[in-house]
VEXMI-962739 format. One record per residue (C-alpha): residue number from 0; residue in one letter; x, y, z. Coordinates in Angstrom, 3 decimals, padded with zeros to 6 digits. Example, Ala and Ser with C-alpha at 12.3 -4.5 7.8 and 13.67 -1.06 7.14 Angstrom:
% residues 2
+-----+-----+----------+----------+----------+
!   n ! res !        u !        v !        w !
+-----+-----+----------+----------+----------+
!   0 !   A !  012.300 ! -004.500 !  007.800 !
!   1 !   S !  013.670 ! -001.060 !  007.140 !
+-----+-----+----------+----------+----------+
***
This chain:
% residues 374
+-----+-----+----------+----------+----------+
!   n ! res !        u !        v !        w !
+-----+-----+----------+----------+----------+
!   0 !   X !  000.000 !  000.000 !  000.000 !
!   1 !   X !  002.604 !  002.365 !  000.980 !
!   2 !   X !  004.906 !  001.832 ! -002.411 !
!   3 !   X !  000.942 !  002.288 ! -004.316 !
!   4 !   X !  000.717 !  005.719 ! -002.534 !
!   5 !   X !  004.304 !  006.491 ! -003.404 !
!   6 !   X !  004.456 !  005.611 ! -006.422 !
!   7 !   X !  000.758 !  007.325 ! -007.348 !
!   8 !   X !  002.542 !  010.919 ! -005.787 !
!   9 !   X !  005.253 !  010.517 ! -008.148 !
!  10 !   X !  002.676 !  010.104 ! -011.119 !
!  11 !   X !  000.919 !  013.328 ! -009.691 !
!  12 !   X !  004.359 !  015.240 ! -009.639 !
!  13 !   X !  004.862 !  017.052 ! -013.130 !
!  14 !   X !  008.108 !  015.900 ! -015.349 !
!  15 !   X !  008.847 !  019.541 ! -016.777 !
!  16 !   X !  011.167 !  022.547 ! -014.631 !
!  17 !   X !  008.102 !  024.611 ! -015.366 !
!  18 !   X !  005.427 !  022.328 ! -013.598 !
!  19 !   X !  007.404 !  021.078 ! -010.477 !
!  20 !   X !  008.484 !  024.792 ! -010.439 !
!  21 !   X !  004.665 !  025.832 ! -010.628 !
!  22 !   X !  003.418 !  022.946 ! -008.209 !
!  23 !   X !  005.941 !  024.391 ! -005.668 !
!  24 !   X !  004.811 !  028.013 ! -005.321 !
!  25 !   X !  001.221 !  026.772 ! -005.527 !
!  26 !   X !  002.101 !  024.599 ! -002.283 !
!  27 !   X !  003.932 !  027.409 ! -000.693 !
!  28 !   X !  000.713 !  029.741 ! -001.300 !
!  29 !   X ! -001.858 !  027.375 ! -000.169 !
!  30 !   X !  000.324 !  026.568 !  003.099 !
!  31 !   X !  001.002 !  030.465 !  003.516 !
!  32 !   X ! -002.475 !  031.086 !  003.524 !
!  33 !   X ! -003.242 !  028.849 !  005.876 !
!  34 !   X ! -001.099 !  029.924 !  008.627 !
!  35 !   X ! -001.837 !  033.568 !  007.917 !
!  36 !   X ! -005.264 !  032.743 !  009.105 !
!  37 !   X ! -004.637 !  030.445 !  011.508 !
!  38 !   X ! -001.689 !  033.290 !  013.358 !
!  39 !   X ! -004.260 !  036.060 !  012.930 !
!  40 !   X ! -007.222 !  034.685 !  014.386 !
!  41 !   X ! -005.875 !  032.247 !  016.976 !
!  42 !   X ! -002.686 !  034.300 !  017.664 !
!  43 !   X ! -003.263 !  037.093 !  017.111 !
!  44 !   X ! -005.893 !  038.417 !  019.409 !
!  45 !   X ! -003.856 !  037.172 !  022.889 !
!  46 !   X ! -000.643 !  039.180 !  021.624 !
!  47 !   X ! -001.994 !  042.303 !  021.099 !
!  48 !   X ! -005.101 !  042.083 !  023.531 !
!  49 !   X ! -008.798 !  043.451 !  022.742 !
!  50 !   X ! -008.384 !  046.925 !  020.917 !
!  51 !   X ! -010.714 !  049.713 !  022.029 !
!  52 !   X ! -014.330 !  050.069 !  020.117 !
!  53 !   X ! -013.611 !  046.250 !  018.486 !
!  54 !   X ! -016.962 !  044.392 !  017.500 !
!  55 !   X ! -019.282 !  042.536 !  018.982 !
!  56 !   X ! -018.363 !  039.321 !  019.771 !
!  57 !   X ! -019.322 !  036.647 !  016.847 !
!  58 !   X ! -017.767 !  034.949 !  014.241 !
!  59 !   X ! -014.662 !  035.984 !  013.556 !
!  60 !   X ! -014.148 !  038.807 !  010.473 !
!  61 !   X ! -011.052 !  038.567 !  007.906 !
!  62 !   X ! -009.074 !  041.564 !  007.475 !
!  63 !   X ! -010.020 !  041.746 !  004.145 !
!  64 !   X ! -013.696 !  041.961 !  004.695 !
!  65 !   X ! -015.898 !  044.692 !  005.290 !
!  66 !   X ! -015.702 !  048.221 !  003.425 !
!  67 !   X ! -012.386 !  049.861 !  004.124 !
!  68 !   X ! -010.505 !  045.968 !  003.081 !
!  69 !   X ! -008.279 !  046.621 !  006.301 !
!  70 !   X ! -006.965 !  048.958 !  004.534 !
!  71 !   X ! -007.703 !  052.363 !  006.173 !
!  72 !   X ! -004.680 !  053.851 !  007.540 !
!  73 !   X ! -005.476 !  054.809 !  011.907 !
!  74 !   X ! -005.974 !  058.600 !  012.728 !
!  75 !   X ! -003.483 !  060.123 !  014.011 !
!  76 !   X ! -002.960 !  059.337 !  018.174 !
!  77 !   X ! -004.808 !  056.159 !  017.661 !
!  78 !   X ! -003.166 !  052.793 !  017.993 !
!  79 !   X ! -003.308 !  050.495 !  015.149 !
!  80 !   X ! -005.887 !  047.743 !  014.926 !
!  81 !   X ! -005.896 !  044.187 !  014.752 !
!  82 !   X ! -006.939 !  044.613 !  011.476 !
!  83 !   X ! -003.471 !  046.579 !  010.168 !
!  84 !   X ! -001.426 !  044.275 !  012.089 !
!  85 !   X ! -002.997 !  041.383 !  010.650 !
!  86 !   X ! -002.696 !  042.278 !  007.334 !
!  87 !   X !  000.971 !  042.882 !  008.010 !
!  88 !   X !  001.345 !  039.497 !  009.615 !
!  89 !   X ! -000.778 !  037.854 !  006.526 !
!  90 !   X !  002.233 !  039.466 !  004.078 !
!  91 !   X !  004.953 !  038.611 !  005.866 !
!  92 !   X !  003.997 !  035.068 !  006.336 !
!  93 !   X !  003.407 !  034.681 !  002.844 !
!  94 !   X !  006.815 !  036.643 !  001.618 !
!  95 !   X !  008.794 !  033.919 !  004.258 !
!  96 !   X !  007.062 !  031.129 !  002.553 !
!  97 !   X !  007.830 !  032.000 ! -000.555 !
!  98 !   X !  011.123 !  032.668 !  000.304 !
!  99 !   X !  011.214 !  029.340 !  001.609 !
! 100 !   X !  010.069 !  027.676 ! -001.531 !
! 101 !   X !  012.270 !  029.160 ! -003.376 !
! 102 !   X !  015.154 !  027.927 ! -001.692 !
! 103 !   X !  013.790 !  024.284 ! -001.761 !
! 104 !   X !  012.854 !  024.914 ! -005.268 !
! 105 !   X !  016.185 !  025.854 ! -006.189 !
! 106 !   X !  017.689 !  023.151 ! -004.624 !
! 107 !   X !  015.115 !  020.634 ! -005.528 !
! 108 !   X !  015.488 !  021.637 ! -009.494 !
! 109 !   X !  019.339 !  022.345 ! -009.784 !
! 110 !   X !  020.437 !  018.467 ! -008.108 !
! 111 !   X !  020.164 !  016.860 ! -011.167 !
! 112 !   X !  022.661 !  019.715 ! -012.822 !
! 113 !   X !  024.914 !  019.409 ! -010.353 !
! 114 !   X !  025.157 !  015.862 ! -010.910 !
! 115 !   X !  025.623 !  015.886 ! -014.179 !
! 116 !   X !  028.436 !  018.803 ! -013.649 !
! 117 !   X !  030.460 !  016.033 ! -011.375 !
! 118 !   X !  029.893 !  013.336 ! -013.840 !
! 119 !   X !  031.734 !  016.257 ! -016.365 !
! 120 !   X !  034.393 !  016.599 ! -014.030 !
! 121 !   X !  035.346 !  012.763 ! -013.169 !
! 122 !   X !  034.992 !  011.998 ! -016.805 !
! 123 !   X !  038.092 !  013.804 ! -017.405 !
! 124 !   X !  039.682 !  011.547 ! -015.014 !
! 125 !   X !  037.983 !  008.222 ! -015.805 !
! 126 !   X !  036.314 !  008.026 ! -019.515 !
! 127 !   X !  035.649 !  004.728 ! -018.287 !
! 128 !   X !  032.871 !  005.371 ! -015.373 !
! 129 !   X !  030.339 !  003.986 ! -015.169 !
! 130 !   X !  026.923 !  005.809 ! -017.066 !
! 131 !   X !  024.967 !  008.511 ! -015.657 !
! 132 !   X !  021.140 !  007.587 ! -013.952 !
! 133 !   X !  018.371 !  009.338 ! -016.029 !
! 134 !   X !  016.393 !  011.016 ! -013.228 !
! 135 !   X !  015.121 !  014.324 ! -012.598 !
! 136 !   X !  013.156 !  016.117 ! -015.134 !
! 137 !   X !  012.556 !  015.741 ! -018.403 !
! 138 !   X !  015.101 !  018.370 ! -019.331 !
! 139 !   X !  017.316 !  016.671 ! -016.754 !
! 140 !   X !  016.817 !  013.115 ! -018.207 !
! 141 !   X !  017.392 !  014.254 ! -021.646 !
! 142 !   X !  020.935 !  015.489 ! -020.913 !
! 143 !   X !  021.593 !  012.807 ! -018.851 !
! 144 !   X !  020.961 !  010.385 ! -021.794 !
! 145 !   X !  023.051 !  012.874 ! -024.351 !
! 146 !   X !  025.929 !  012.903 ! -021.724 !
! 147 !   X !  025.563 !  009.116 ! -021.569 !
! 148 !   X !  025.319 !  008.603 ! -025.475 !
! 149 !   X !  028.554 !  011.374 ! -025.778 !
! 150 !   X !  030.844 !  009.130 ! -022.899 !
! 151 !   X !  029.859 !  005.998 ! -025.406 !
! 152 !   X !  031.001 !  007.828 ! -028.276 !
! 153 !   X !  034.262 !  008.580 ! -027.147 !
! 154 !   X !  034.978 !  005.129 ! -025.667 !
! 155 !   X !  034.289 !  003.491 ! -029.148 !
! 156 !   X !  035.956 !  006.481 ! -030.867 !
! 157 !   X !  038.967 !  005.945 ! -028.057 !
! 158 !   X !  038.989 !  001.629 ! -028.878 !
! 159 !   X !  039.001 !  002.631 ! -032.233 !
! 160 !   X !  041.945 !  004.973 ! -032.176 !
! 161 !   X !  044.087 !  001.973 ! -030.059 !
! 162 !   X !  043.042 ! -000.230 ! -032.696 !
! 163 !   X !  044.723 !  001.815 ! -035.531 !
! 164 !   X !  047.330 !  002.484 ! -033.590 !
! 165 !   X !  048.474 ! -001.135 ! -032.953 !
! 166 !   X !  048.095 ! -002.189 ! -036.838 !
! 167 !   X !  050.317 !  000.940 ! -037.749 !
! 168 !   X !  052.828 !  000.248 ! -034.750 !
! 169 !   X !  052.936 ! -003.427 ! -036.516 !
! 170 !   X !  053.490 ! -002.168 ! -040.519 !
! 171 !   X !  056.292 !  000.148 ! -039.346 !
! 172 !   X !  057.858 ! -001.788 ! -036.736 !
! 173 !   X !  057.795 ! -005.076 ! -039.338 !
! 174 !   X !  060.166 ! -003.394 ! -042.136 !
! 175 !   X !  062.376 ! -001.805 ! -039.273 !
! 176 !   X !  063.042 ! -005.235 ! -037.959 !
! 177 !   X !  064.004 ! -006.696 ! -041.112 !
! 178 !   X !  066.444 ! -003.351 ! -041.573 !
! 179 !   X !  067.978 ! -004.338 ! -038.562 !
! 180 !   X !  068.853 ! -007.977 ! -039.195 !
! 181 !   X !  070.090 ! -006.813 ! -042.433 !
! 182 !   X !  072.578 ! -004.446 ! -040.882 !
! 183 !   X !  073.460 ! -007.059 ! -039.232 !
! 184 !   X !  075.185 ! -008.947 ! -041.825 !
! 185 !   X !  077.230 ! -005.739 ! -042.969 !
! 186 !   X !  080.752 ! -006.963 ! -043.339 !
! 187 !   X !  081.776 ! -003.061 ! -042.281 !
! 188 !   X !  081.679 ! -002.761 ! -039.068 !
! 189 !   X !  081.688 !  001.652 ! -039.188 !
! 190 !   X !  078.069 !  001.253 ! -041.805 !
! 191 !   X !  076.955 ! -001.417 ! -039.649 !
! 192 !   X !  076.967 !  001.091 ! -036.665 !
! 193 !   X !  075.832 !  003.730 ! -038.362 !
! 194 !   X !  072.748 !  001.621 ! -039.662 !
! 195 !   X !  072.010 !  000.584 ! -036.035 !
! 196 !   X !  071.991 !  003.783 ! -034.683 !
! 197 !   X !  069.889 !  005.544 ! -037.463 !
! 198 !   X !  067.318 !  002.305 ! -036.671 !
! 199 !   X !  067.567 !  003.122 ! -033.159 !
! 200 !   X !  066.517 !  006.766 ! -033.780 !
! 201 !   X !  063.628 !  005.523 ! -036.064 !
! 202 !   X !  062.581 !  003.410 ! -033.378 !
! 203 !   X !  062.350 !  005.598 ! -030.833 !
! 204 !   X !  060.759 !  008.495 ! -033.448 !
! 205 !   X !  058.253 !  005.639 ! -033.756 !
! 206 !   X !  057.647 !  004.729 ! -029.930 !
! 207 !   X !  057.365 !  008.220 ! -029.257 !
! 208 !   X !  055.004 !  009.283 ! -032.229 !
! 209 !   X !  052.884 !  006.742 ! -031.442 !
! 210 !   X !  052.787 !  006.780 ! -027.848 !
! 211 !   X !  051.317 !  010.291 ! -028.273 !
! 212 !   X !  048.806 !  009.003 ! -030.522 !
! 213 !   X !  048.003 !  006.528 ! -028.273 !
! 214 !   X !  047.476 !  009.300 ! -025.533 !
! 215 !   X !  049.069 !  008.941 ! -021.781 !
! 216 !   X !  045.774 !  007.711 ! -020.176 !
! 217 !   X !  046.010 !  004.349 ! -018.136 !
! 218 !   X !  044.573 !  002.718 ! -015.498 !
! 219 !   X !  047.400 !  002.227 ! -013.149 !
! 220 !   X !  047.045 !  002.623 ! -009.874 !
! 221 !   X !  047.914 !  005.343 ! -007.083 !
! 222 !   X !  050.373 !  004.412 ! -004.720 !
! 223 !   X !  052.291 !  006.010 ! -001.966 !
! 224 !   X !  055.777 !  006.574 ! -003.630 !
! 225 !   X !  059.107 !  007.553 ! -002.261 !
! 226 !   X !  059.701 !  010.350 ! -004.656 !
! 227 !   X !  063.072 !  010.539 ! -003.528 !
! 228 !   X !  064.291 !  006.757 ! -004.381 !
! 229 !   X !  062.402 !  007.039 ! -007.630 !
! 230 !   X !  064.611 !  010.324 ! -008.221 !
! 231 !   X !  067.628 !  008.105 ! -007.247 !
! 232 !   X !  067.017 !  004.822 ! -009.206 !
! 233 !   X !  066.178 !  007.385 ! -012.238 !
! 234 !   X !  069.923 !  008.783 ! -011.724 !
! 235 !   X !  071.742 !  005.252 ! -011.187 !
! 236 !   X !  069.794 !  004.520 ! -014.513 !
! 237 !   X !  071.325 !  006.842 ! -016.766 !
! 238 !   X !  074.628 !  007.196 ! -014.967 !
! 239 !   X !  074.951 !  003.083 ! -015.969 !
! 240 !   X !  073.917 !  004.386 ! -019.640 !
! 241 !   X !  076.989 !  006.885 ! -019.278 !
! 242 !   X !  075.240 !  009.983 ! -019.554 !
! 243 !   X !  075.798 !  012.452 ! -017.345 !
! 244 !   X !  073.090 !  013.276 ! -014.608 !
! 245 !   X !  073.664 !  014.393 ! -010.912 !
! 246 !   X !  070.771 !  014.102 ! -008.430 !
! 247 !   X !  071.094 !  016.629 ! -005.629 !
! 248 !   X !  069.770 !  015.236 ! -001.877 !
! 249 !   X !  067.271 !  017.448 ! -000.282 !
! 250 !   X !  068.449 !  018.857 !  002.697 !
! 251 !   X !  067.637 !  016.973 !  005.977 !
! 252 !   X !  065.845 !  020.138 !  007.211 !
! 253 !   X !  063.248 !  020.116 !  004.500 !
! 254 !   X !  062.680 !  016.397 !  003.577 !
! 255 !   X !  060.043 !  015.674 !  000.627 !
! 256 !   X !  057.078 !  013.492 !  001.968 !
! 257 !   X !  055.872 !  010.640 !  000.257 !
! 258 !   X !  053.419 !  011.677 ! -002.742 !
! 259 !   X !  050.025 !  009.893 ! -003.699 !
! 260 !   X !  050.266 !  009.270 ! -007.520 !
! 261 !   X !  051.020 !  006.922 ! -010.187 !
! 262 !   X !  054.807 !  005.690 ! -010.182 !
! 263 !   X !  055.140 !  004.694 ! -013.549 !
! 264 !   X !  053.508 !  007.474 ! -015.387 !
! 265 !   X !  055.348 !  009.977 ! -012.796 !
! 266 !   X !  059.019 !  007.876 ! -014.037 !
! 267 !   X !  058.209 !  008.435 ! -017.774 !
! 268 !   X !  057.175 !  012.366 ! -017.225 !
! 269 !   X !  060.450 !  013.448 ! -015.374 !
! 270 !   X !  062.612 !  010.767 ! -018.525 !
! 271 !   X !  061.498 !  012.852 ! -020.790 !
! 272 !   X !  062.688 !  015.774 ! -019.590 !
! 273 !   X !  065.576 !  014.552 ! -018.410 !
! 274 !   X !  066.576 !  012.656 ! -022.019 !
! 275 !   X !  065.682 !  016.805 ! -023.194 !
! 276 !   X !  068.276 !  018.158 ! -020.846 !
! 277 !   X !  071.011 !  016.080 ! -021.777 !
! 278 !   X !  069.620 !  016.082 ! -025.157 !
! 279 !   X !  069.897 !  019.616 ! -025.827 !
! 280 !   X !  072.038 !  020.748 ! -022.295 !
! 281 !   X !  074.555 !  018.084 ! -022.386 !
! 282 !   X !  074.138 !  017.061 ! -019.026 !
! 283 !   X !  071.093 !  016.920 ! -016.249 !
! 284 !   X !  070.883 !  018.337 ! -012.834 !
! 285 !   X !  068.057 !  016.492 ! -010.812 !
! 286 !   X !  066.504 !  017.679 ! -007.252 !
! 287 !   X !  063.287 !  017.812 ! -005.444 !
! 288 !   X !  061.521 !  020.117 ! -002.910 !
! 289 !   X !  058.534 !  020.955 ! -001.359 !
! 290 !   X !  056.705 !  024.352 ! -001.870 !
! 291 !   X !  053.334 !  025.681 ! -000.705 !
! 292 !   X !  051.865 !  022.474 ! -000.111 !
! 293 !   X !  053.222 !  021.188 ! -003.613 !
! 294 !   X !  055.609 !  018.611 ! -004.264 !
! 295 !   X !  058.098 !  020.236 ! -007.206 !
! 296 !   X !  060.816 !  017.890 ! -009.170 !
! 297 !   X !  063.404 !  020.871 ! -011.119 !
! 298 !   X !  065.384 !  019.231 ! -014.000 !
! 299 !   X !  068.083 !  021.797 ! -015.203 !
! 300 !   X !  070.761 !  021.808 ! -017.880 !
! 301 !   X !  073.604 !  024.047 ! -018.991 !
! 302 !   X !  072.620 !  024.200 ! -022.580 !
! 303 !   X !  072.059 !  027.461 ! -024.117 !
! 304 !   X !  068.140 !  027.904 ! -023.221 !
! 305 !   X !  065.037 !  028.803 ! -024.847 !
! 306 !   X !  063.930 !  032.492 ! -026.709 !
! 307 !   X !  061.324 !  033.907 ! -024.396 !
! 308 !   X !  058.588 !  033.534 ! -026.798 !
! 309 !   X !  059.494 !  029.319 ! -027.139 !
! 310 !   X !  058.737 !  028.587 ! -023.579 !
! 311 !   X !  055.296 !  027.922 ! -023.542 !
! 312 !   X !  055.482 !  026.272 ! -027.451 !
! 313 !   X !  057.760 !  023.809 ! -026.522 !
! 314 !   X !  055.252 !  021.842 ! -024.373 !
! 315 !   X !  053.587 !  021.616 ! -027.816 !
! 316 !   X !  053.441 !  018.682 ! -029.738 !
! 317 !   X !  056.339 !  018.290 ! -032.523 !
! 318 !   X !  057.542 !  021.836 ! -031.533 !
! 319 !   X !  061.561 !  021.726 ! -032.265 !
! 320 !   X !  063.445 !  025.172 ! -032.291 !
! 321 !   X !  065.354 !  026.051 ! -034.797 !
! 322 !   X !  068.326 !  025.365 ! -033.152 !
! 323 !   X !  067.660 !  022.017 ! -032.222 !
! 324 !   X !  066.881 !  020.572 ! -036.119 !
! 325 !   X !  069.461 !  018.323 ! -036.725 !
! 326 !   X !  069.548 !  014.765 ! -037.341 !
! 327 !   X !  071.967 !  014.061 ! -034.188 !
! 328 !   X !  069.951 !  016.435 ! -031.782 !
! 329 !   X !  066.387 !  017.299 ! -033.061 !
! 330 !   X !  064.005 !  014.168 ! -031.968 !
! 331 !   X !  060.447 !  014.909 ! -032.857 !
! 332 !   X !  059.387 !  017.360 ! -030.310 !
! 333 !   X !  057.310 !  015.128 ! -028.263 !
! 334 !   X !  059.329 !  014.704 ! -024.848 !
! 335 !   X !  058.217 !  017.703 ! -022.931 !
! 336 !   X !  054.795 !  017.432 ! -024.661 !
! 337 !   X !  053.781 !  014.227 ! -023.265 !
! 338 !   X !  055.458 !  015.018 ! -020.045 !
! 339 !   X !  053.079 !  017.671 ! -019.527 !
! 340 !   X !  049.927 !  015.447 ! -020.556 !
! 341 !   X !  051.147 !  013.050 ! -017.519 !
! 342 !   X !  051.181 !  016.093 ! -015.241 !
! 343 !   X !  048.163 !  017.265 ! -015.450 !
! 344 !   X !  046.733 !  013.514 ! -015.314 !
! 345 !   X !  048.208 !  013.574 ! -011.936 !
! 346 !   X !  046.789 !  016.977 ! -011.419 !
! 347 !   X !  049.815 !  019.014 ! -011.858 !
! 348 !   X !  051.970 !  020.949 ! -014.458 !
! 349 !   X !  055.499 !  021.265 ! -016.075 !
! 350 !   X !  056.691 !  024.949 ! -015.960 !
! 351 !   X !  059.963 !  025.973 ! -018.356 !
! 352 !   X !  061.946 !  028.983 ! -017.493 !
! 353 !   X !  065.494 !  030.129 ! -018.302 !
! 354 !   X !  068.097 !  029.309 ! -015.731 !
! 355 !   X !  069.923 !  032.881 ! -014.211 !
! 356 !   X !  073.136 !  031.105 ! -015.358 !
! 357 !   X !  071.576 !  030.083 ! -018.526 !
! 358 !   X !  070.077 !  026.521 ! -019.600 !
! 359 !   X !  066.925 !  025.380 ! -019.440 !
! 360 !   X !  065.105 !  024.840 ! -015.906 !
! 361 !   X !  061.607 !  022.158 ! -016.303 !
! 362 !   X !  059.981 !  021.738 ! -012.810 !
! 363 !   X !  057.374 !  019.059 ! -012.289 !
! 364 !   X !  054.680 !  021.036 ! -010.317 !
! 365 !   X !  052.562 !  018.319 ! -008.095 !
! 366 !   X !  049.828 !  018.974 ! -005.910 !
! 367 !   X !  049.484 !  017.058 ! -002.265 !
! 368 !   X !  046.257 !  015.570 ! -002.057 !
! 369 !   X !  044.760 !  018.384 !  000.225 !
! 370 !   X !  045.853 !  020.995 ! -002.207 !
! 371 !   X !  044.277 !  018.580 ! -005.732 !
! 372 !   X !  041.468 !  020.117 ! -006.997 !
! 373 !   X !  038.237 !  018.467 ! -006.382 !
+-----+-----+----------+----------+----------+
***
């Protein structure tokens, strides 16, 4: 019986903004009117006593009866009747329901938007959630379904794009392979080199291209990391590869806290601007440090910098300065690119200035889980 009744008063509750809107104030009026009587002739009378020359006792008269409508402003050095005050009492009730229904109404009517505005939001993170409810409103449900039908979209668009991906990683990669066991058969040892380090280049062009086409997204996990051993096994790594990169210790004063993120995505963002710095720089200076409640990771090299106006291109896909377009040197101008995309999946950024010495400073900007926007 009771889910009958409930689900009869959810039949009788309109499915546009305009009607529930509508019903509301119609509520609010009926129940405003109601306790303006009920205050003014229950109330009313033992708060402000019996006023001089009132009527004969009998059924009692609304303030809006009679000739003057309660209307009739008291002469002057006469108190003001029950009547006045009534009538005041009667519109102030009513303005505080309203007032009240308003609030509900806005509340009531905006949920389902702010719903859907959260759904926006952790799509960015997770393309992968699960679909919206259709609930609310008619104009509420029909969004809801178009958000739905637009997340489905760009998971099959997003399949899709892996799909071509893969097949194209497989034609290039297939020819490159046979290249390579070809060079190795080359009697000279100086061309054989040379063909395995132009195939090495073409590799990684490939790996890199691709990975960008491919996009950053994953579903790792977050962990807990040490970002100071990751820093250090980063270092031992391409010390072992002979290049050179220095990691400086933060002092014991200031020690950097473990960080909430993903490790492996984190690792690849702070290679790829460390393979730009010795790259371009020559060499790599790492270090970490804590400011404002954010965790920052500062790569620096000695190389000759950036123009002013290149800073904020270079985190561009395929942007190469001039400088840097050689065949030894140039790489495809995806490093710093993708290492931004990873930042700000973990919620942060990758700022490049000029060093005051000169070279190129990149810092990692990450921010502590209390400071991550919502």
């Amino acid at each position: 019986m009771k889910l009958r009744l409930i689900g009869l008063a959810r039949r009788l509750v309109p499915s546009t903004l305009f009607g529930r809107l509508a019903l509301l104030l119609c509520v609010a009026v009926l129940i405003s009117h109601a306790l303006a009587i009920k205050l003014m002739f229950e109330v009313g009378p033992s708060l402000f006593g019996p006023m001089p020359n009132s009527p004969p006792p009998g059924p009692p008269l609304s303030p809006f009866s009679g000739p003057n409508l309660g209307l009739t402003p008291p002469r002057p050095g006469e108190a003001p009747s029950l009547t006045h005050l009534g009538l005041w009492l009667d519109i102030g009730i009513r303005l505080l329901a309203l007032m009240v229904a308003a609030w509900i109404g806005a509340r009531w009517l905006a949920q389902p938007v702010r719903q859907l505005a959260d759904a926006a939001r952790e799509l960015g993170r997770d393309i992968h959630r699960a679909p919206l409810v259709e609930q609310g409103s008619d104009e509420c449900r029909a969004a809801t379904r178009v958000f739905n039908q637009m997340q489905a979209q760009i998971c099959q668009q997003l399949s899709e794009r892996d799909s071509f991906v893969a097949a194209v990683s497989h034609d290039l990669r297939t020819p490159l392979t046979r290249m390579a066991l070809r060079a190795e058969s080359l009697q000279d040892s100086e061309q054989r080199l040379c063909f395995q380090r132009d195939i090495t280049e073409m590799n990684t062009m490939i790996t890199a291209t691709l990975d960008h086409l491919r996009g950053v997204a994953s579903g790792e996990p977050m962990v807990l990391l040490d970002v100071g051993s990751l820093l250090s096994s980063l270092v031992d790594d391409y010390q072992s590869w002979g290049h050179p990169v220095t990691l400086v210790e933060p002092e014991l004063s200031s020690p950097v806290a473990p960080l909430l993120t993903q490790a492996q995505a984190l690792r690849r963002c702070i290679s790829n601007i460390v393979d730009n710095a010795v790259r371009y720089g020559g060499s790599a200076r790492v270090r970490s440090f804590e400011e404002a409640g954010q965790l920052c990771i500062e790569v620096s090299d000695p190389g000759p910098g950036m123009a002013a106006a290149d800073l904020n291109r270079a985190l561009t896909p395929f942007f190469r300065a001039e400088g840097s377009r050689n065949r030894h040197s140039g790489g495809v101008g995806l490093g710093l690119s993708i290492a931004n995309d990873i930042a700000r999946r973990l919620h942060g950024e990758v700022q490049l200035k000029n060093g005051a010495s000169g070279g190129l400073v990149a810092t990692v900007v990450l921010p502590r889980p209390s400071s991550a926007p919502g």
